[in-house]
N, C-alpha and C positions, 0 to 999 in steps of 0.2 A: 303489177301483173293483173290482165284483168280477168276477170272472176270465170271460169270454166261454163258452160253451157249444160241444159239440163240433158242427163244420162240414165240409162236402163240398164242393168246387170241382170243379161239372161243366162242361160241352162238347161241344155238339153234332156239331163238328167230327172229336172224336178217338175215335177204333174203341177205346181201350182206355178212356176213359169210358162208351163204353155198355156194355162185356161189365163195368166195375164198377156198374154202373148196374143191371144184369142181377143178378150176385154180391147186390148190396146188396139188393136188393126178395126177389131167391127164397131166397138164404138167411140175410138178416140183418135181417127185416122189422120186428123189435123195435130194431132200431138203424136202420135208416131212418127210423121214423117217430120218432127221441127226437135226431136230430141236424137242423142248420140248413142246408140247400142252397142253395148259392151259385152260380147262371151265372158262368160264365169264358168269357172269348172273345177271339179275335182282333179288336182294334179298329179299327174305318172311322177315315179320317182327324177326323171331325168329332168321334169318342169320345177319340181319339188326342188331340186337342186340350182337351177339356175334360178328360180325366184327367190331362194337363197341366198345367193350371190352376188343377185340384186339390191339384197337388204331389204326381203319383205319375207312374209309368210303368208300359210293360208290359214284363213282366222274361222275356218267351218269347224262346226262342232258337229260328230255325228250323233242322230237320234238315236232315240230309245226305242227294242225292239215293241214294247206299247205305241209311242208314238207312231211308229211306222205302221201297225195294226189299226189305227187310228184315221190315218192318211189315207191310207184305200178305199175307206168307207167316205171318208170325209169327200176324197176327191170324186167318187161316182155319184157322189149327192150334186156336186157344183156343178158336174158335169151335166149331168140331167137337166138342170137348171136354166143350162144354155144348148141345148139340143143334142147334145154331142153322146156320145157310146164310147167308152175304153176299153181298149184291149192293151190288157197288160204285159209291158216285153217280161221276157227273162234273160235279166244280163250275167255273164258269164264269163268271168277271168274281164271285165271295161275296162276298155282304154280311152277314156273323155276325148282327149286330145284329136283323135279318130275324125267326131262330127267336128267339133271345134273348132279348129285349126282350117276346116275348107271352108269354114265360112268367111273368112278375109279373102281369100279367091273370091269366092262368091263374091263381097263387098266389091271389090275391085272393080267387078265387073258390072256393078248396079244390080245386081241379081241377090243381095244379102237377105234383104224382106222374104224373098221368094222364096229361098235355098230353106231359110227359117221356119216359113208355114209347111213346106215338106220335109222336111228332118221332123218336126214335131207330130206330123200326122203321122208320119211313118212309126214313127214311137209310141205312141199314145193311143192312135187309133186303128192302125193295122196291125201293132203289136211287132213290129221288127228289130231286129238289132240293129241300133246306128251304131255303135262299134264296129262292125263290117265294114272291110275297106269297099268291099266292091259294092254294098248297097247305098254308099256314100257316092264311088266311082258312079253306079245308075244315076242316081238325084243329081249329080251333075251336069252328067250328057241328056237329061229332059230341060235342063236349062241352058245349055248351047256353050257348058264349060268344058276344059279337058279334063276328061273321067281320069286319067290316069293320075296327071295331078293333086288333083282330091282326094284319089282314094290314097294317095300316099303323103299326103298334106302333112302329119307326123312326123315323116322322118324328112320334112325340109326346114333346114337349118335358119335360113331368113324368116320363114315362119314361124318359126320356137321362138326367135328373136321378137318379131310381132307378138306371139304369146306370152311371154315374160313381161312384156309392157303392157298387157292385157289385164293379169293378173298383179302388177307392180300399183297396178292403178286402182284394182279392188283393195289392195294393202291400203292403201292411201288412203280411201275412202271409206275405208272403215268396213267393207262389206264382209258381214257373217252369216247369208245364207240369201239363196234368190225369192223370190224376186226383190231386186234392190233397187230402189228407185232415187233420185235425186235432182230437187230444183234449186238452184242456188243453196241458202241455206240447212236446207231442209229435208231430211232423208226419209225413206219411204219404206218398212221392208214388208212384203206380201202381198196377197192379190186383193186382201182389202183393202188396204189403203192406194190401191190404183186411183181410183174417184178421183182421192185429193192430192194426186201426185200430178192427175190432169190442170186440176183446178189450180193450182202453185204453176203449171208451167205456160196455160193461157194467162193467169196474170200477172204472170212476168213479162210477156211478151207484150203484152197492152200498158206496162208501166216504162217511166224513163230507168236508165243504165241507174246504176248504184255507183257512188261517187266513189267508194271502197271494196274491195274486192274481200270475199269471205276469208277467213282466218283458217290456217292448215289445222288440223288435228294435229297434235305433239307426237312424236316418236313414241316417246311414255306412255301417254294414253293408250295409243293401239297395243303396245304390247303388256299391259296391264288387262288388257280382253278376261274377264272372268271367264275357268271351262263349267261345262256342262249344260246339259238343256234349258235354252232360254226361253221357253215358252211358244207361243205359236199364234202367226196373224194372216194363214194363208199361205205361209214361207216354210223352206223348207228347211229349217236350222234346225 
């Protein structure tokens, strides 16, 4: 089998997904567009259960109301750092799935990059709810998709299907909070370690194939996941 190609595990939910999200488009544009982006999310009971079903789980640990006190400060320092202003949403009863799920429309349609930097601005720096069908339905129709579609992106069944593979594939790879990064061997999680998540994936690209294809993580392994707070590298775990 040959070895999987380098992937990003984003999130609309986490402030340090979109300042790498930010990092990756303005200064690693030739690595954005040569790696595979992957939605991550917090799953609604009905994802919860079909990832289930699947044979994976979701391997996030929630934070510590400190560490969350933490992250606010932390993130309007980073933020500053690169020009940027946050306004912070207030979410309310979320439903992930909501933004999620219309970003495979999106993709579909070559418009995933796009749909991505507004969904995050909308979040981050105008302060809105992307949980809202219909502010999802808008970001759509500025991008030449059907609003209708999107905003109801949720509740279509093909697309749960898409989502379960979305998430069957964070199982897989181990991922326990965004940003998650991965080049061949080598996994990446937060927005500091983007640098060298660049640098692993330009020199793979300038090197020959690998005669052998990386080795799976064990079933055992993953569900051996130690719980509770694992510390913090710019990610949101």
């Amino acid at each position: 089998m040959a070895q999987r190609g380098p992937r990003w595990y984003f999130n609309f939910r986490s402030p340090y997904s979109w300042l790498a999200h930010h990092d990756l488009t303005a200064r690693h544009p030739d690595v954005a567009g040569r790696v595979e982006w992957i939605p991550y999310w917090d799953p609604d009971p009905r994802s919860e259960r079909l990832l289930a079903e699947a044979g994976g789980s979701f391997l996030y640990t929630p934070m510590s109301r400190e560490k969350h006190f933490y992250v606010l400060t932390d993130v309007r320092r980073l933020a500053t750092d690169r020009g940027l202003a946050v306004s912070w949403p207030l979410d309310r009863e979320p439903v992930w799935e909501t933004a999620h799920l219309a970003w495979f429309l999106a993709a579909d349609h070559g418009v995933g990059p796009a749909y991505t930097d507004l969904v995050y601005r909308a979040r981050f720096q105008d302060g809105e709810d992307i949980n809202d069908p219909s502010l999802i339905a808008e970001i759509a129709g500025r991008l030449g998709l059907d609003p209708a579609a999107a905003g109801s992106a949720a509740e279509d069944p093909a697309l749960r299907e898409r989502a379960t593979a979305a998430l069957m594939s964070a199982y897989r790879d181990g991922v326990f909070g965004p940003p998650f990064l991965i080049a061949g061997r080598e996994k990446f999680w937060g927005l500091d370690r983007l640098d060298r998540f660049a640098d692993a994936v330009r020199s793979a690209a300038a090197a020959p194939a690998p005669a052998l294809s990386a080795a799976p993580v064990p079933a055992a392994a993953l569900s051996a996941t130690p719980s509770g707070d694992l510390g913090h590298a710019g990610g949101c775990g």
